[in-house]
FILUM-81415 format. One record per residue (C-alpha): y, x, z. Coordinates in nm, 3 decimals, always signed. Layout:
N
Y,X,Z
...
END
This chain:
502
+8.751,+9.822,+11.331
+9.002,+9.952,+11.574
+9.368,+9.973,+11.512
+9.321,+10.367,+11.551
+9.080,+10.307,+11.216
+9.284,+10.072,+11.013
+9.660,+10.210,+11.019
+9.595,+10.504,+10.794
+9.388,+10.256,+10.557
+9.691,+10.038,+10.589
+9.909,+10.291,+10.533
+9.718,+10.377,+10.192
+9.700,+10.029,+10.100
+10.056,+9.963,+10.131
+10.097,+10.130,+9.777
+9.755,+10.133,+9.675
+9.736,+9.701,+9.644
+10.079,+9.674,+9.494
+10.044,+9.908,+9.267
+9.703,+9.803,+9.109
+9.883,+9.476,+9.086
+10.186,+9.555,+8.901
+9.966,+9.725,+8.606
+9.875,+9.366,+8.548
+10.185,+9.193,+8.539
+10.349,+9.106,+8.223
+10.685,+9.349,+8.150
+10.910,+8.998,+8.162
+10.826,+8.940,+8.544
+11.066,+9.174,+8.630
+11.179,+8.983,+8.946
+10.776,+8.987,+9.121
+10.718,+9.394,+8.987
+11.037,+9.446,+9.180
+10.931,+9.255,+9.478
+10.617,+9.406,+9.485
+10.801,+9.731,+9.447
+11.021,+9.681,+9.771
+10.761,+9.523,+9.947
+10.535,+9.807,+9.956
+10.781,+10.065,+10.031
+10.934,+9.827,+10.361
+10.515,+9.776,+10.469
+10.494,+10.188,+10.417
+10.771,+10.210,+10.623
+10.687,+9.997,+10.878
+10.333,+10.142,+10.908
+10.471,+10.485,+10.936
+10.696,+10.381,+11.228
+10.382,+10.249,+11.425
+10.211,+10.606,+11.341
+10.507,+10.798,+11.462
+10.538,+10.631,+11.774
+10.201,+10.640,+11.875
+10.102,+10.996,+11.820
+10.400,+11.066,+12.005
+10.236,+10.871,+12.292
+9.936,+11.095,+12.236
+9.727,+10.873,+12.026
+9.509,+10.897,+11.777
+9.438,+10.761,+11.478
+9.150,+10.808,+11.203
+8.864,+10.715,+10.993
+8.551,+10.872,+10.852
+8.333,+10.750,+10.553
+8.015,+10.923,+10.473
+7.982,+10.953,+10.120
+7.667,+11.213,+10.078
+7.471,+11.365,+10.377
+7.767,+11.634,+10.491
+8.045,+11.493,+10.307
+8.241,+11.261,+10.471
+8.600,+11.133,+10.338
+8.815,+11.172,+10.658
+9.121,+11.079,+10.771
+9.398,+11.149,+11.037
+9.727,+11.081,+11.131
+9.827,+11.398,+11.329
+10.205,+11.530,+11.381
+10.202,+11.775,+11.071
+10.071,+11.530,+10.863
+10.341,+11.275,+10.946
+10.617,+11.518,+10.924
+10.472,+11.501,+10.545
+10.420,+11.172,+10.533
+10.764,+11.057,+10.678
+10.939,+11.222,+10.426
+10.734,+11.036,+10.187
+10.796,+10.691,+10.289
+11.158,+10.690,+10.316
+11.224,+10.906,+9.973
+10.984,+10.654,+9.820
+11.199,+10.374,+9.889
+11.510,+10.481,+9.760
+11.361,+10.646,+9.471
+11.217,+10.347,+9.399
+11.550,+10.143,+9.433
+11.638,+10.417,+9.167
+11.333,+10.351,+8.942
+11.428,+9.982,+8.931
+11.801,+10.050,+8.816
+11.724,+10.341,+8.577
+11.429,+10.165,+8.416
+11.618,+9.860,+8.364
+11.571,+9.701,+8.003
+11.299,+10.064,+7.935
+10.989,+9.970,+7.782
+10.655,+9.979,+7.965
+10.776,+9.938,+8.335
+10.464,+9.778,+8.502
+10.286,+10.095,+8.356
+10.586,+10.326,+8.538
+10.545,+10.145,+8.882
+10.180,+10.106,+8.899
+10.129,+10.500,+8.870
+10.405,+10.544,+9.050
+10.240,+10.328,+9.336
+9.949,+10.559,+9.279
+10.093,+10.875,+9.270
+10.260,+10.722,+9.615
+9.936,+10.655,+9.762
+9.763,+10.981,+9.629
+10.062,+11.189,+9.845
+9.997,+10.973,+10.192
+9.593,+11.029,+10.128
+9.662,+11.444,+10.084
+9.927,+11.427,+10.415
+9.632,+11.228,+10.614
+9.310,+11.465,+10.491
+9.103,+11.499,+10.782
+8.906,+11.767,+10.593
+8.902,+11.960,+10.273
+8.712,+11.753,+10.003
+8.960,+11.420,+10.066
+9.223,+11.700,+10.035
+9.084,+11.780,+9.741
+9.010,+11.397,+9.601
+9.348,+11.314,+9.682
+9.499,+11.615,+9.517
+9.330,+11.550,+9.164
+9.418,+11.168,+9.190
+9.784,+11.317,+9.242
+9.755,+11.540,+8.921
+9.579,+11.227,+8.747
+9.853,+10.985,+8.825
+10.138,+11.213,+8.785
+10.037,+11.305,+8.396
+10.163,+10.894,+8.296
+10.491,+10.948,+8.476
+10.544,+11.267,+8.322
+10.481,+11.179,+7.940
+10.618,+10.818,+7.989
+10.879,+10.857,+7.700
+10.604,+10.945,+7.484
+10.811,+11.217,+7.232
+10.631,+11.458,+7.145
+10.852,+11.697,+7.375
+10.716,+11.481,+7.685
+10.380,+11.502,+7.546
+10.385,+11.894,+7.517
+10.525,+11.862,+7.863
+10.253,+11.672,+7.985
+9.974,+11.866,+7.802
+10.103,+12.188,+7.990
+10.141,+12.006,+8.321
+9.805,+11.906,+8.323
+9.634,+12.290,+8.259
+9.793,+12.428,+8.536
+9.699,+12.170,+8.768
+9.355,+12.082,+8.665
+9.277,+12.481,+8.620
+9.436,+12.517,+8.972
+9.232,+12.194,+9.097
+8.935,+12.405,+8.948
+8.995,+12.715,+9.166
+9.078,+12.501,+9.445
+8.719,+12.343,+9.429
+8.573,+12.669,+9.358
+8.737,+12.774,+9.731
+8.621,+12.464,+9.893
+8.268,+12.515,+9.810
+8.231,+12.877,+9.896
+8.387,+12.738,+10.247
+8.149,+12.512,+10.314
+7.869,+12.694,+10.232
+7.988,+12.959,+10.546
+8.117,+12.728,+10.728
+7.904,+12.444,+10.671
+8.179,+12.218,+10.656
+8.553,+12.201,+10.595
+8.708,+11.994,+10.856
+9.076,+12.071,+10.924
+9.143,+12.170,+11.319
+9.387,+12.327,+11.549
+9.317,+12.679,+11.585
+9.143,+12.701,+11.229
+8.725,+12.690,+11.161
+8.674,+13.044,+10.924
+8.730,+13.205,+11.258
+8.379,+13.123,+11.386
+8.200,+13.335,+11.109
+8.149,+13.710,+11.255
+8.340,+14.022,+11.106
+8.076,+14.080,+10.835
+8.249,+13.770,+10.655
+8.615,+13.913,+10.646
+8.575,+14.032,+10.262
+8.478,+13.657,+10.152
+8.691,+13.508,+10.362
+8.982,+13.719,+10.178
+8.850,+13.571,+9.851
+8.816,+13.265,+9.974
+9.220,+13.257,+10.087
+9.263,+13.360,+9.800
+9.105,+13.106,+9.608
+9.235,+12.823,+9.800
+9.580,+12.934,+9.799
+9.628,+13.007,+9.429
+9.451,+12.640,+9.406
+9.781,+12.482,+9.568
+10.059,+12.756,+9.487
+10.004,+12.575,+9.137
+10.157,+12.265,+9.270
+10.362,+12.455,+9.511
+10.492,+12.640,+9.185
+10.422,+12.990,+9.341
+10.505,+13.295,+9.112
+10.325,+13.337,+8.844
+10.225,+12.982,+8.886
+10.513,+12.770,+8.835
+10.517,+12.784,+8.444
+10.471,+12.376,+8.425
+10.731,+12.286,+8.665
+11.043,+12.310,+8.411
+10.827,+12.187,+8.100
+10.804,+11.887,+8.316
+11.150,+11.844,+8.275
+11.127,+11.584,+7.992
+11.037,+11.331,+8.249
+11.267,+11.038,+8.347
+11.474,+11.156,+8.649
+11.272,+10.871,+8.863
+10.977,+11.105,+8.800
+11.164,+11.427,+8.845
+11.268,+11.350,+9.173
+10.938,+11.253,+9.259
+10.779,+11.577,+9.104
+11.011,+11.836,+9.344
+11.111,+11.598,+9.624
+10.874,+11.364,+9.714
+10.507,+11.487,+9.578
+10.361,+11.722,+9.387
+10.556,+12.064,+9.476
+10.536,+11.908,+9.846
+10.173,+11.892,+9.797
+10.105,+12.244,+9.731
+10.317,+12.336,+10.014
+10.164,+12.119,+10.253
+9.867,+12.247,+10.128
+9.934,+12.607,+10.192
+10.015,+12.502,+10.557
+9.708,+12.302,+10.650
+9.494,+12.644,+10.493
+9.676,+12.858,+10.682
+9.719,+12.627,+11.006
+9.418,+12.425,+11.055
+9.122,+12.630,+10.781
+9.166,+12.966,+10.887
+9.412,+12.970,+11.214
+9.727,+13.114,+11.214
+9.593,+13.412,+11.439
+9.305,+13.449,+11.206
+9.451,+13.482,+10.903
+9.708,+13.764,+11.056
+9.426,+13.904,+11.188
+9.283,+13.935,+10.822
+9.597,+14.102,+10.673
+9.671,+13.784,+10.464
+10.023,+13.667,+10.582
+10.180,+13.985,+10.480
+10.084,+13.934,+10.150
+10.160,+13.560,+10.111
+10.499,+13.629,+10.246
+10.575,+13.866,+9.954
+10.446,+13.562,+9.714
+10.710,+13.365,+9.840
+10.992,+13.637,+9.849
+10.902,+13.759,+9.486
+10.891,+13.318,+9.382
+11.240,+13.267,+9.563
+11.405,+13.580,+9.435
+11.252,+13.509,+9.064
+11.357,+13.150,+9.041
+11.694,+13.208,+9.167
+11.743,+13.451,+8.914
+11.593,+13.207,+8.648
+11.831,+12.937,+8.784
+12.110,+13.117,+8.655
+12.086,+13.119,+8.303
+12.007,+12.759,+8.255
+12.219,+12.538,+8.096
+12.022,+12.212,+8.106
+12.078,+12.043,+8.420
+11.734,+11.925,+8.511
+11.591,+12.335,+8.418
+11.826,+12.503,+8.639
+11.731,+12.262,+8.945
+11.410,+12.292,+8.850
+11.403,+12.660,+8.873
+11.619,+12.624,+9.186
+11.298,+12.401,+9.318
+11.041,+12.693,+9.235
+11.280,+12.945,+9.476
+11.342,+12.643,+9.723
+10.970,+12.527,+9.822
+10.887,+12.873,+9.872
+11.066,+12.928,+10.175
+10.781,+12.687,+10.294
+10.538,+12.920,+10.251
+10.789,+13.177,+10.350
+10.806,+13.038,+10.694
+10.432,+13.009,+10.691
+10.360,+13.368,+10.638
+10.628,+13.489,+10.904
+10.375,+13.551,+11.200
+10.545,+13.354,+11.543
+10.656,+13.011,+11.619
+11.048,+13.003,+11.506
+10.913,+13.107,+11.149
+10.701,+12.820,+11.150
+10.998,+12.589,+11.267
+11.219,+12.684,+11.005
+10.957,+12.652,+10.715
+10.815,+12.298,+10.809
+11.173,+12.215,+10.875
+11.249,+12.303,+10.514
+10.970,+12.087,+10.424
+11.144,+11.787,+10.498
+11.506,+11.929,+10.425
+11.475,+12.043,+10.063
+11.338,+11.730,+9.977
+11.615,+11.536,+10.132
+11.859,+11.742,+9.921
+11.621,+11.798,+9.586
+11.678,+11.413,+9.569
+12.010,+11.403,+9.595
+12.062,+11.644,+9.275
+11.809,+11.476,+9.057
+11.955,+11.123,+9.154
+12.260,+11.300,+9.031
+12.144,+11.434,+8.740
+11.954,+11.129,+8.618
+12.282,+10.984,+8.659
+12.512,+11.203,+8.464
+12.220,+11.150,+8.181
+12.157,+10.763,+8.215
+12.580,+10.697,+8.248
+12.732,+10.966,+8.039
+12.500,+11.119,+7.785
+12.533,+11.438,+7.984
+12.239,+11.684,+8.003
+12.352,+12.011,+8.009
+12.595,+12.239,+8.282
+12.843,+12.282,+7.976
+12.892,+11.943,+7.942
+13.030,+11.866,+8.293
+13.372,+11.934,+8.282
+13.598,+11.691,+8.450
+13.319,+11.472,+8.550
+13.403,+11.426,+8.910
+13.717,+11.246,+8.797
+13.491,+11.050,+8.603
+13.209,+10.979,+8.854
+13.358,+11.104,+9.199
+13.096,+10.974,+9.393
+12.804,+11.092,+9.236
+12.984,+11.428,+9.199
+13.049,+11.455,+9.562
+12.704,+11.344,+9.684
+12.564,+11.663,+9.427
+12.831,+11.872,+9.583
+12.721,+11.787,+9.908
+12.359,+11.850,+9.844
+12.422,+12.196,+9.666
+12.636,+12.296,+9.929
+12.305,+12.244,+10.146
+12.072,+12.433,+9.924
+12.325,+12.713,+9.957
+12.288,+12.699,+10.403
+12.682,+12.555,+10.421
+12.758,+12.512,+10.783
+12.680,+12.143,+10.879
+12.430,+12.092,+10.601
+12.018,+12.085,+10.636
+11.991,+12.364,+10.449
+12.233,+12.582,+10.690
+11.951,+12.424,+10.987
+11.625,+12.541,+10.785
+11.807,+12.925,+10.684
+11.896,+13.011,+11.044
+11.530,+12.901,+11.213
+11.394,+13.150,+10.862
+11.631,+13.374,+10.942
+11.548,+13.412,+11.332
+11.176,+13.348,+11.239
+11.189,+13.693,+11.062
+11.378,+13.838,+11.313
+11.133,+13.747,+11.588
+10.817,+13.899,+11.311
+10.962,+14.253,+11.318
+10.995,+14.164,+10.876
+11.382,+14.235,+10.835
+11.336,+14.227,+10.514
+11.294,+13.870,+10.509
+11.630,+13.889,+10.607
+11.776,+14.039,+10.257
+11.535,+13.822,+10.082
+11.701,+13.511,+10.241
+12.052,+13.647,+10.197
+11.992,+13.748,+9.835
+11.845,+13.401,+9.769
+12.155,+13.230,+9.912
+12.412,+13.396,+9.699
+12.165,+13.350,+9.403
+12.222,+12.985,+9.515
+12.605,+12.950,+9.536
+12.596,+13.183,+9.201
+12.430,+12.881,+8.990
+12.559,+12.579,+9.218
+12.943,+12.688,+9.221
+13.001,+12.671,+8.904
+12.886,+12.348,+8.873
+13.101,+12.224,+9.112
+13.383,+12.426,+8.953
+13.379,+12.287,+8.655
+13.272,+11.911,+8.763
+13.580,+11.913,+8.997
+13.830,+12.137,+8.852
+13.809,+12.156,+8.452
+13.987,+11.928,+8.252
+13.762,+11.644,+8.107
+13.682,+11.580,+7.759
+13.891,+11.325,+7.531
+13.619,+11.083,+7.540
+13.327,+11.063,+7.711
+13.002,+11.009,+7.514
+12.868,+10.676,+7.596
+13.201,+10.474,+7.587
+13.040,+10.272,+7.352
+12.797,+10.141,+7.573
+12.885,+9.824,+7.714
+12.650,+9.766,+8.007
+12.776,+10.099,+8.183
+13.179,+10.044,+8.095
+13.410,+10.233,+8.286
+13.208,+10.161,+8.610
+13.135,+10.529,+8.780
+12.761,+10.380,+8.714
+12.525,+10.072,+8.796
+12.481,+10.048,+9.169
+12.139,+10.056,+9.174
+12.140,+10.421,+9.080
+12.467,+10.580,+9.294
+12.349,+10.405,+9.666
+12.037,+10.610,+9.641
+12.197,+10.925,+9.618
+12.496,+10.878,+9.825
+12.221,+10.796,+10.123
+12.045,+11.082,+10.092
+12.347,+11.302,+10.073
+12.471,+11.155,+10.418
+12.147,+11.219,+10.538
+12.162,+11.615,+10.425
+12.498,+11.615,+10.687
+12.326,+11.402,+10.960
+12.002,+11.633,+10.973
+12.275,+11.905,+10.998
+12.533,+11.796,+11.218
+12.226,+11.603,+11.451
+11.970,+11.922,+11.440
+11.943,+11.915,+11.802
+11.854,+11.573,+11.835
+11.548,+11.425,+11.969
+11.462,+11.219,+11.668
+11.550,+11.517,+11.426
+11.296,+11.681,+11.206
+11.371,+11.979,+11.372
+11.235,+11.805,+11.662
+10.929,+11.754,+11.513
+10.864,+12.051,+11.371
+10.912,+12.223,+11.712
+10.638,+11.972,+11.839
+10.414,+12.071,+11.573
+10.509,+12.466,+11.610
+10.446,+12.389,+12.009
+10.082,+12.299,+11.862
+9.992,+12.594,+11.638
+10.128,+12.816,+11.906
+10.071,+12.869,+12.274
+10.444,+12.969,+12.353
+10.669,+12.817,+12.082
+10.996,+12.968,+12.125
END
């Protein structure tokens, strides 16, 4: 087997192997789960690398299995999947290096970090699909070793949490099947490729194709948390912050939106599906999901819900960018891809830590709590001033490509959309920051009578995560225009889809 065969099974493996080997390790070997841990996030990393670099040299990389007579579990390593799959690997290791602090002394930790490994390995197998049914096999194996992570604490509140988490996403894992076989028996198969394949069928197919869209895209807006979709995503809440940063940053929600762009991209053709009058409407999708979870945002005064809501209107502008018909649209969605996970993180790092340090949970109780923890305060400032487009930030980077995406469509009412979302943003970020910064703190804080936390700001472990990815919210800003950017790389992948990216 060539090296163009093995590197995405390596890359699979990296979390796969580990992973199935921490389930059987004893909780006491803490020291060789946490090994194993690191280990398979550096090999993921350095695996990546060699991917990056040579499909950037043109190569390429992939592997085919026949499992029935037509059905072949396919893989590739092409530049839209490793724009997903970067993000991946990197977020995985510090969230990780977060798992390990925040779990510290928790019950049931080789349980935690072997689906966690999975869950890892179920995102890299959706961002290398070389066709719709390993899309598909990867993205129940997602939903199937998400539903541990989420229920973990095992409270009946996590349990309800769980329960509803898994209906939406096996009932939108049903209609996604339900899409993929009506596909494939027009198409005959459901490989992904440049240029799309539903375009081969004649005209006479346009009203099943339509269906079929629709099918496939209400079979991912689940985990992309589309409108009216998205009901599971703050239920899911309960979860240790580990697992909600993984949820909105790192897999699931990313999922669905990578999903919607390989349907769009590489199943029907961007030209295609404009053709058949469907961006228009998936563009109001997203502008009624980013509007209505903005809004939602606003009157939540647990933490975790009101950045989860902020999520729902956040990963939309994914499929925002998506639906806006021209290259710079594309640019500034797949851009976003990469740059509301980078900041996502950062908050729920934050959060976890206000929670895990503090016994603080809700927006009420954060008065006076950058005195207290100033440097996990200013990496959430930092990454809320991003999800708000301040200048310098990745989020200002992904607004203005949106922005002159819809500009360039003729759909100025993108525009407002945008706009309106952005002040819904500083409306339930600024007063966060308000009162963290500015109100007087409390007498005593709640957990001064734990020991292990003291008055340390918090353990190590669990502030270096999030003051990395903060500083990396102001690089991608500051360094949009650099070659090794994401920016970058979503031009290259815009300069793919389209004949004349602009």
């Amino acid at each position: 087997m060539s090296m163009h065969a093995w590197l995405p099974l390596a890359v699979l493996a990296s979390s796969l192997v580990p992973g199935l080997v921490i389930f059987a390790l004893p909780e006491s070997w803490i020291g060789l789960r946490t090994a194993l841990n690191l280990l398979g996030a550096l090999v993921k990393l350095v695996l990546v690398g060699l991917l990056l670099a040579g499909v950037a040299a043109g190569e390429q990389y992939g592997f085919r299995h026949a499992v029935l007579p037509g059905l072949e579990l396919a893989f590739k390593a092409d530049a839209l999947g490793l724009l997903f799959i970067s993000l991946s690997a990197v977020l995985w290791l510090f969230t990780t290096l977060y798992a390990i602090g925040y779990l510290e002394g928790a019950p049931h930790r080789s349980r935690f970090f072997g689906f966690f490994s999975l869950c890892v390995t179920a995102t890299m197998g959706i961002a290398m699909a070389g066709n719709l049914f390993t899309f598909f096999v990867f993205y129940e194996l997602l939903t199937l070793a998400t539903f541990p992570l989420v229920v973990h604490r095992g409270t009946p509140a996590a349990m309800h949490g769980g329960t509803v988490y898994l209906a939406y996403t096996l009932a939108g894992g049903a209609v996604l099947l339900a899409g993929i076989v009506w596909l494939h028996h027009l198409v005959g198969h459901t490989e992904f490729a440049h240029g799309g394949i539903a375009a081969a069928l004649g005209p006479q197919y346009a009203g099943q194709l339509r269906i079929v869209f629709l099918l496939l895209i209400a079979g991912v807006g689940v985990k992309a948390a589309l409108v009216p979709l998205h009901g599971w995503l703050p239920r899911a809440m309960v979860a240790p912050a580990p697992v909600s940063a993984l949820l909105h940053a790192v897999a699931v929600v990313k999922a669905g939106a990578f999903g919607i762009v390989r349907i769009v991209y590489e199943v029907y053709g961007v030209e295609f599906a404009q053709s058949l009058g469907l961006l228009f409407p998936l563009a109001v999708a997203a502008a009624v999901t980013i509007v209505w979870g903005s809004l939602r945002a606003l009157f939540q005064d647990d933490l975790k819900k009101r950045l989860a809501f902020s999520t729902v209107s956040q990963v939309a502008y994914i499929a925002l960018g998506v639906a806006l018909f021209g290259p710079i649209g594309t640019i500034g969605g797949l851009v976003h891809l990469v740059h509301q996970g980078i900041m996502k993180i950062t908050l729920f790092f934050c959060a976890g830590n206000y929670a895990e340090t503090l016994g603080l949970h809700k927006v009420s109780e954060l008065s006076g709590v950058g005195r207290r923890m100033p440097a996990t305060t200013l990496a959430f400032s930092i990454a809320a001033l991003g999800m708000m487009g301040a200048p310098l930030t990745a989020g200002a980077v992904s607004k203005a490509w949106l922005i002159e995406g819809a500009r360039a469509a003729e759909m100025e009412w993108v525009i407002g959309v945008l706009w309106t979302s952005s002040l819904l943003n500083a409306a339930y970020f600024l007063p966060i920051l308000w009162r963290a910064w500015f109100r007087p703190p409390p007498a005593a804080w709640p957990d001064e009578h734990i020991p292990a936390r003291g008055r340390r700001e918090t353990a190590w472990l669990l502030l270096v995560p999030p003051l990395v990815t903060a500083a990396a919210v102001v690089v991608a800003g500051v360094f949009a225009a650099a070659d090794w950017s994401p920016l970058a790389w979503a031009k290259l992948i815009a300069a793919r889809e389209y004949v004349t990216p602009q």
